[in-house]
Biopython code that builds the backbone (N, CA, C, O; Angstrom):
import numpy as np
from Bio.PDB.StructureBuilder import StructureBuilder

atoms = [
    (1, "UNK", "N", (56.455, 242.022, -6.809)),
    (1, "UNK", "CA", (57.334, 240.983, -6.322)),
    (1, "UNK", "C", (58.461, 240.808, -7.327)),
    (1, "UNK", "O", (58.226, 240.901, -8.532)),
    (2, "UNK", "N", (59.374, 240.620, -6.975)),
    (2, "UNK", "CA", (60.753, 240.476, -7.625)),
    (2, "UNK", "C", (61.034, 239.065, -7.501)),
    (2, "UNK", "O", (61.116, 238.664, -6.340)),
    (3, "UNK", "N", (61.262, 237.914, -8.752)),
    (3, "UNK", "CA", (61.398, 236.953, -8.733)),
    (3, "UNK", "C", (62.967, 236.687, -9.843)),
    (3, "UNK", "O", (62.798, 236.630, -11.061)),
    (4, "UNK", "N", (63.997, 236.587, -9.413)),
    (4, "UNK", "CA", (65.474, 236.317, -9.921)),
    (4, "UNK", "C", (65.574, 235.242, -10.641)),
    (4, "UNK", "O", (66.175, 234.471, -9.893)),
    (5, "UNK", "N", (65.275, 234.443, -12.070)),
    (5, "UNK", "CA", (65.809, 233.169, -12.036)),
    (5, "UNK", "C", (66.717, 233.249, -13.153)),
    (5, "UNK", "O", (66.559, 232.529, -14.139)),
    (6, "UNK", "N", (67.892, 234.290, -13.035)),
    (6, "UNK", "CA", (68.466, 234.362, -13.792)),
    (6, "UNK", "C", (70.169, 233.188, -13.553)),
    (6, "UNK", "O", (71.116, 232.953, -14.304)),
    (7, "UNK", "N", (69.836, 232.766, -12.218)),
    (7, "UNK", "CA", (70.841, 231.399, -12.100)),
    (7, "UNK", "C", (70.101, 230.277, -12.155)),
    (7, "UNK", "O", (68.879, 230.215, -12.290)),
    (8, "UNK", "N", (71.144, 229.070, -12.011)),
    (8, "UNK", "CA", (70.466, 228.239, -12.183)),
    (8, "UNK", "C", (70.030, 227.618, -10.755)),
    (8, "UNK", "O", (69.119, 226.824, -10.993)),
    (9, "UNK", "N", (70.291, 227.651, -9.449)),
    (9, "UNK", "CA", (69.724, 227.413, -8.160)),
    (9, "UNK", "C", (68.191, 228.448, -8.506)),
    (9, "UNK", "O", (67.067, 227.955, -8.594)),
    (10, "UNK", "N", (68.401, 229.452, -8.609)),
    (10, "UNK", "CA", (66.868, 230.186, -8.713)),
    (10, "UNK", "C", (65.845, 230.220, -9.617)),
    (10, "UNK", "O", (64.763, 230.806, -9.573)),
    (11, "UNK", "N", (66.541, 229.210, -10.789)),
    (11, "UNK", "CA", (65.514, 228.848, -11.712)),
    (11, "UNK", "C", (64.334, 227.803, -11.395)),
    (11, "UNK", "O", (63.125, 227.661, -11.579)),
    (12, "UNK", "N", (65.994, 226.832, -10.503)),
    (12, "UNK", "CA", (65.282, 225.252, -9.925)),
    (12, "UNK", "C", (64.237, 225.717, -8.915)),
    (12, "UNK", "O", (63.184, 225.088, -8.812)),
    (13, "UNK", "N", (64.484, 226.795, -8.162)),
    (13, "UNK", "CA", (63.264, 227.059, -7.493)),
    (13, "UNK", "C", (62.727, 227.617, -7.630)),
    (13, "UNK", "O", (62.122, 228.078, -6.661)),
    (14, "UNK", "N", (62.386, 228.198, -9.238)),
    (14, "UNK", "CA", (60.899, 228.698, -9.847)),
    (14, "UNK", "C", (60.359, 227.574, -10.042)),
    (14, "UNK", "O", (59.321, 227.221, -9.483)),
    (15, "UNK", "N", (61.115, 226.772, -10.994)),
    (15, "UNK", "CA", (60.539, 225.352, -11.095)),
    (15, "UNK", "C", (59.807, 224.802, -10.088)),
    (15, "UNK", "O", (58.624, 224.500, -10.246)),
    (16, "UNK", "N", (60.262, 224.681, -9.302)),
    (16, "UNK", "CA", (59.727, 223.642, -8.248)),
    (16, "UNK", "C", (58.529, 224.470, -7.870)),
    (16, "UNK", "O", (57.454, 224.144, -8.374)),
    (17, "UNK", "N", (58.570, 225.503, -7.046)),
    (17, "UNK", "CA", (57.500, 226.503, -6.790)),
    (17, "UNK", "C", (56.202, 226.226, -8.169)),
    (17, "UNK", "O", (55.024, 226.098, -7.837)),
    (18, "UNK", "N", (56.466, 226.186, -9.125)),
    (18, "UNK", "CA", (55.630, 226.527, -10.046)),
    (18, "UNK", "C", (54.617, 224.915, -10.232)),
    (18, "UNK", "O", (53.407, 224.702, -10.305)),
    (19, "UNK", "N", (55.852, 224.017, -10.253)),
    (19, "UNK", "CA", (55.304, 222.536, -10.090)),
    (19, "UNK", "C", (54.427, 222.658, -8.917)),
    (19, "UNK", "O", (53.242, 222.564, -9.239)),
    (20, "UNK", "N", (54.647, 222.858, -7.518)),
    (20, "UNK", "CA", (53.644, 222.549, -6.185)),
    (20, "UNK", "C", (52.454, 223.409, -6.646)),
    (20, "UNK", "O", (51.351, 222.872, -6.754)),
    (21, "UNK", "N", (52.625, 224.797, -6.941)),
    (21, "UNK", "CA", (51.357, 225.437, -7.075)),
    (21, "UNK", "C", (50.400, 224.565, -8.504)),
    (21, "UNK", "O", (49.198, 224.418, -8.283)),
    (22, "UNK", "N", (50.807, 224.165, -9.535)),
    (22, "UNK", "CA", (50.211, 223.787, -10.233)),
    (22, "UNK", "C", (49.509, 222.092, -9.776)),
    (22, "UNK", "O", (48.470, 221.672, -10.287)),
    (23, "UNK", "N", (50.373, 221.256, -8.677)),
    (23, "UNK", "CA", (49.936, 220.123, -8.195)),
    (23, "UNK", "C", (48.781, 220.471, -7.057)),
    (23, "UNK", "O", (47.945, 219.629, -6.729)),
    (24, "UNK", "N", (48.819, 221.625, -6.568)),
    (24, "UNK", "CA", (48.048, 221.788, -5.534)),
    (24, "UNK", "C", (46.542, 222.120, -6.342)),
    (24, "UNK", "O", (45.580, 221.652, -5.733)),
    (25, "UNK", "N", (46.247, 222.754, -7.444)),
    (25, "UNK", "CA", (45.369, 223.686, -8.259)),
    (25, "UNK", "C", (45.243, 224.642, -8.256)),
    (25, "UNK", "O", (44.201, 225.193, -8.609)),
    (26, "UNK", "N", (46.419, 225.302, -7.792)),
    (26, "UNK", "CA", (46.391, 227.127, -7.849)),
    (26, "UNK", "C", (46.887, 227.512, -8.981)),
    (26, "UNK", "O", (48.103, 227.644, -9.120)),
    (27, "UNK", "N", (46.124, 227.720, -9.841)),
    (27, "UNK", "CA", (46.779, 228.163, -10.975)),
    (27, "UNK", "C", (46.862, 229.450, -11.257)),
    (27, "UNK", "O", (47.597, 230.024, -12.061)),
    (28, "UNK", "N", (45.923, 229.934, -10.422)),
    (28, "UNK", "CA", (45.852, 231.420, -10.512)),
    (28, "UNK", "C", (47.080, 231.779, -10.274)),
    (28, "UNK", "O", (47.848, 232.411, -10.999)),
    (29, "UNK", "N", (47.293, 231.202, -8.866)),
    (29, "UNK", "CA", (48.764, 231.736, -8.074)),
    (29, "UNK", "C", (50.099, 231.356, -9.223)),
    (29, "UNK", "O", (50.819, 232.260, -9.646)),
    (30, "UNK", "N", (50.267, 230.080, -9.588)),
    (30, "UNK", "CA", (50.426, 229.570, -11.007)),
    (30, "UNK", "C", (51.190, 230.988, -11.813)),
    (30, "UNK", "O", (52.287, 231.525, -11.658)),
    (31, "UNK", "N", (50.104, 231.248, -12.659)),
    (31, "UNK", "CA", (49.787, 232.273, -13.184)),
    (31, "UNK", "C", (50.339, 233.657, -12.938)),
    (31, "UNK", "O", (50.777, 234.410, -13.809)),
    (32, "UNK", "N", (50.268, 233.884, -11.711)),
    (32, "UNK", "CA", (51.109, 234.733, -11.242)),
    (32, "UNK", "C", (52.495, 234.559, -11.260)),
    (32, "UNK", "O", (53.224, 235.424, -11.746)),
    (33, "UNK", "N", (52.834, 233.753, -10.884)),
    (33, "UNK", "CA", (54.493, 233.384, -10.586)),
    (33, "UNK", "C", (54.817, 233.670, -11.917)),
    (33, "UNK", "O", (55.468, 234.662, -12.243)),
    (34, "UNK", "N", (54.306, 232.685, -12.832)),
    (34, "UNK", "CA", (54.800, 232.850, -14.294)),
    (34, "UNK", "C", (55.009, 234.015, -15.001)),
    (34, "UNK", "O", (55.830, 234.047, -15.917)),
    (35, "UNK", "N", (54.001, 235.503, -14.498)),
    (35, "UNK", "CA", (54.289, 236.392, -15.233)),
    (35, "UNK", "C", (55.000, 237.121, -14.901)),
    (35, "UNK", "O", (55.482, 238.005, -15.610)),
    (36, "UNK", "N", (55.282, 236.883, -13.502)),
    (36, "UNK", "CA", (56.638, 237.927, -12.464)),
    (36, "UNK", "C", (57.926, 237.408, -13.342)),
    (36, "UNK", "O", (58.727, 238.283, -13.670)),
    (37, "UNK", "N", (58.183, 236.096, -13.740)),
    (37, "UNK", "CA", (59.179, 235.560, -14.389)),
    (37, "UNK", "C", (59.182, 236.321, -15.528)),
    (37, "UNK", "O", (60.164, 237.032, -15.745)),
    (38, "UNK", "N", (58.284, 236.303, -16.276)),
    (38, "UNK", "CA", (58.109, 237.032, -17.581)),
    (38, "UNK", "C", (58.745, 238.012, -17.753)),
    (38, "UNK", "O", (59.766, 238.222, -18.408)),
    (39, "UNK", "N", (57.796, 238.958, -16.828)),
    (39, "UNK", "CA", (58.369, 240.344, -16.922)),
    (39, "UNK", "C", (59.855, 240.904, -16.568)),
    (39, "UNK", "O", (60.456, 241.915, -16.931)),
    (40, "UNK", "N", (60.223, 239.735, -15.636)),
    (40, "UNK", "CA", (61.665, 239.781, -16.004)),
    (40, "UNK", "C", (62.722, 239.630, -16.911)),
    (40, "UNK", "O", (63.733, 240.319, -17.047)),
    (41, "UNK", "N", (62.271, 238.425, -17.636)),
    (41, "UNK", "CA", (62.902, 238.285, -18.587)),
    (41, "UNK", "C", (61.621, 237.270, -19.248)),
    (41, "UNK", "O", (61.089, 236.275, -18.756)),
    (42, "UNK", "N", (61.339, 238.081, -20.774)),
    (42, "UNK", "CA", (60.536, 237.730, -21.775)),
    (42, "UNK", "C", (61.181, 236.548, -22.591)),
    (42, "UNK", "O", (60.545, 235.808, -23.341)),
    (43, "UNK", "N", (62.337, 236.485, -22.377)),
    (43, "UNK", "CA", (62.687, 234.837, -23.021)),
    (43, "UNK", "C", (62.685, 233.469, -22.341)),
    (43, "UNK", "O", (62.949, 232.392, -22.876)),
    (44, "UNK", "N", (62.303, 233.723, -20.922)),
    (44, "UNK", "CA", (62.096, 232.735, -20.177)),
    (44, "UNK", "C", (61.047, 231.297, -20.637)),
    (44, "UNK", "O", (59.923, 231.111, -20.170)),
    (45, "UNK", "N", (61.667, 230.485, -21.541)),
    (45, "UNK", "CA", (61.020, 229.500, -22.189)),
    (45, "UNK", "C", (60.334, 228.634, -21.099)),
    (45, "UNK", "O", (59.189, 228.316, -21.421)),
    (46, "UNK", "N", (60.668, 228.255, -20.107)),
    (46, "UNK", "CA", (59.905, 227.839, -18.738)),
    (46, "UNK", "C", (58.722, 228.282, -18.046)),
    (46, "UNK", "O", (57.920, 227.647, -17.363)),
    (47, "UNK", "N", (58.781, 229.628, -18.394)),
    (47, "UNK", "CA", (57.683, 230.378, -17.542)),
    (47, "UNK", "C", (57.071, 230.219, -18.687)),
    (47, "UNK", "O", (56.312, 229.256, -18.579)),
    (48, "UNK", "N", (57.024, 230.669, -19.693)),
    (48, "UNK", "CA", (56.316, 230.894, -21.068)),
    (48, "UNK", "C", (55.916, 229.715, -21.258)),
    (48, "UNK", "O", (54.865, 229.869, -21.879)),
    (49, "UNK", "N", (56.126, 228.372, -21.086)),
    (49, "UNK", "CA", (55.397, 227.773, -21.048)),
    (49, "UNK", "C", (54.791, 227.306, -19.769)),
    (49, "UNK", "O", (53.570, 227.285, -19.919)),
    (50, "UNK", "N", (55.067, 227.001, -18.815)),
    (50, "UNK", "CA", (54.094, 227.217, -17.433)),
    (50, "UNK", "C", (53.266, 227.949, -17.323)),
    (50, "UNK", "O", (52.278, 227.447, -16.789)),
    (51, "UNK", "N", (53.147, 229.192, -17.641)),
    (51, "UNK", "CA", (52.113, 230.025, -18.435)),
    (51, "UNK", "C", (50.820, 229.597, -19.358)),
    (51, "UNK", "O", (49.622, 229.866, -19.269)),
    (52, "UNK", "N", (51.513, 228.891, -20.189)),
    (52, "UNK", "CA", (50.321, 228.322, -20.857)),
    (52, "UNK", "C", (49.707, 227.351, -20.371)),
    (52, "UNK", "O", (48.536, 227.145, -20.689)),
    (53, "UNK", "N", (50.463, 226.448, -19.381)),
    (53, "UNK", "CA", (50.036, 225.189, -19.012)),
    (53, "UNK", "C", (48.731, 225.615, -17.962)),
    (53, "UNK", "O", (47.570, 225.206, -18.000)),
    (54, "UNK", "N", (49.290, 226.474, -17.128)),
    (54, "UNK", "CA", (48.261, 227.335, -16.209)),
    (54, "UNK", "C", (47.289, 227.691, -16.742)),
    (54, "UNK", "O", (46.238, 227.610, -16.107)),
    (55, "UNK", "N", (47.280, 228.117, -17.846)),
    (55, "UNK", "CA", (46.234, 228.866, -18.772)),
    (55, "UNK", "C", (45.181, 228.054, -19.507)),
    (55, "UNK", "O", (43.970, 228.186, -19.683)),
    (56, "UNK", "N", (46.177, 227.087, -19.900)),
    (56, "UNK", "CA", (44.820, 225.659, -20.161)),
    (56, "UNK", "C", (43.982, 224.851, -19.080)),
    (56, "UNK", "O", (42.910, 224.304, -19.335)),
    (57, "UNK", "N", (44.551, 224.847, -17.953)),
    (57, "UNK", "CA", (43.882, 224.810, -16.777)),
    (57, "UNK", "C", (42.839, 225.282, -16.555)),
    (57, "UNK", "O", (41.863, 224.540, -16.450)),
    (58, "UNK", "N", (42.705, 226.785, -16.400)),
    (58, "UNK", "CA", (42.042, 227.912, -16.715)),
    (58, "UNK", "C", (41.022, 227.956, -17.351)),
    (58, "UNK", "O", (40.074, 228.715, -17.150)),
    (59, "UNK", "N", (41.138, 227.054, -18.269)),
    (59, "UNK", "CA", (39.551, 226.985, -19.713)),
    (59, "UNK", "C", (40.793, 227.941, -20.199)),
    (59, "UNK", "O", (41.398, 227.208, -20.982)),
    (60, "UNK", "N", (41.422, 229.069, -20.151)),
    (60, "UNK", "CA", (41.704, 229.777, -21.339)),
    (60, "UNK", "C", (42.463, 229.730, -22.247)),
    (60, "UNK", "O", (43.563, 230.280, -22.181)),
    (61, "UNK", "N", (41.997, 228.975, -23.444)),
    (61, "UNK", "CA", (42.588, 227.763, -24.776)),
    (61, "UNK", "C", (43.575, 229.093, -25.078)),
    (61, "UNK", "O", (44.739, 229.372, -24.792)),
    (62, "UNK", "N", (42.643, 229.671, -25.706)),
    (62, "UNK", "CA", (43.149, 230.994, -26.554)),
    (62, "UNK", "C", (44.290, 231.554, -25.930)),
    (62, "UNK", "O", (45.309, 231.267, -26.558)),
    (63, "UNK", "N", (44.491, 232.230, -24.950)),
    (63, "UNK", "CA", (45.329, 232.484, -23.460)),
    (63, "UNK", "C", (46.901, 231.458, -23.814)),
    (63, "UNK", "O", (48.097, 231.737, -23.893)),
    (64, "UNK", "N", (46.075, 230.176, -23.954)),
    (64, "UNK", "CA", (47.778, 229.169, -23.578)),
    (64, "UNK", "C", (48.134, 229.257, -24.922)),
    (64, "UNK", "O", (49.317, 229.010, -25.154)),
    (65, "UNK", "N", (47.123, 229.664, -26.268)),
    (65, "UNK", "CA", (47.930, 229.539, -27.719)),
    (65, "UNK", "C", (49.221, 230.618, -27.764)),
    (65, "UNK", "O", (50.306, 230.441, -28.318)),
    (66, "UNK", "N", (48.778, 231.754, -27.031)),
    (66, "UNK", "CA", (49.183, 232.763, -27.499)),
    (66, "UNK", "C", (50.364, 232.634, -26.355)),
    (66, "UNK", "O", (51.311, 233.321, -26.737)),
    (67, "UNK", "N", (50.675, 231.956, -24.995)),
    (67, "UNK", "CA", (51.919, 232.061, -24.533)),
    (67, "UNK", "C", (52.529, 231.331, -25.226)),
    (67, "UNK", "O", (53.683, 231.759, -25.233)),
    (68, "UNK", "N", (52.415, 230.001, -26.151)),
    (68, "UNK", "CA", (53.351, 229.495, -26.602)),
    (68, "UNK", "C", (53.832, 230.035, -27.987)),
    (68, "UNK", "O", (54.736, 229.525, -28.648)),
    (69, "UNK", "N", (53.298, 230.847, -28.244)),
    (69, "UNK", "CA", (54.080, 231.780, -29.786)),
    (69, "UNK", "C", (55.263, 232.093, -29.457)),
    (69, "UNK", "O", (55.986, 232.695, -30.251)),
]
sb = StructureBuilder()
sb.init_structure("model")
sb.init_model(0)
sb.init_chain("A")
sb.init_seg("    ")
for serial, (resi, resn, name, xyz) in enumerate(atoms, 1):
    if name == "N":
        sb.init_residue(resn, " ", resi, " ")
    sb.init_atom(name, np.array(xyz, "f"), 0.0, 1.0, " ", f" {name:<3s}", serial, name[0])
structure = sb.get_structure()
């Protein structure tokens, strides 16, 4: 999946996307979104941390230390 949030309309709707899945408890799905962002762009301070937030969700402590490095 190809996820663009290299403007700012397509950021707001990673955001938002990322907020409902995390209000609903999909974090998995969560999780996913966040790393499609990633892999797009590795400086994405939003995903990188939505990432972790997902990840502490998760139980996986260790997981959310290491997205926020």
């Amino acid at each position: 999946m190809t996820l663009t949030t290299h403007t700012p309309a397509a950021h707001q709707d990673f955001a938002r996307k990322m907020q409902s899945l995390m209000q609903q408890g999909k974090f998995q799905e969560a999780s996913a979104l966040a790393d499609t962002a990633i892999n797009e762009n590795p400086q994405n301070r939003d995903a990188l941390y939505l990432r972790a937030v997902a990840a502490r969700y998760l139980k996986d402590y260790q997981g959310a230390d290491v997205w926020l490095q």
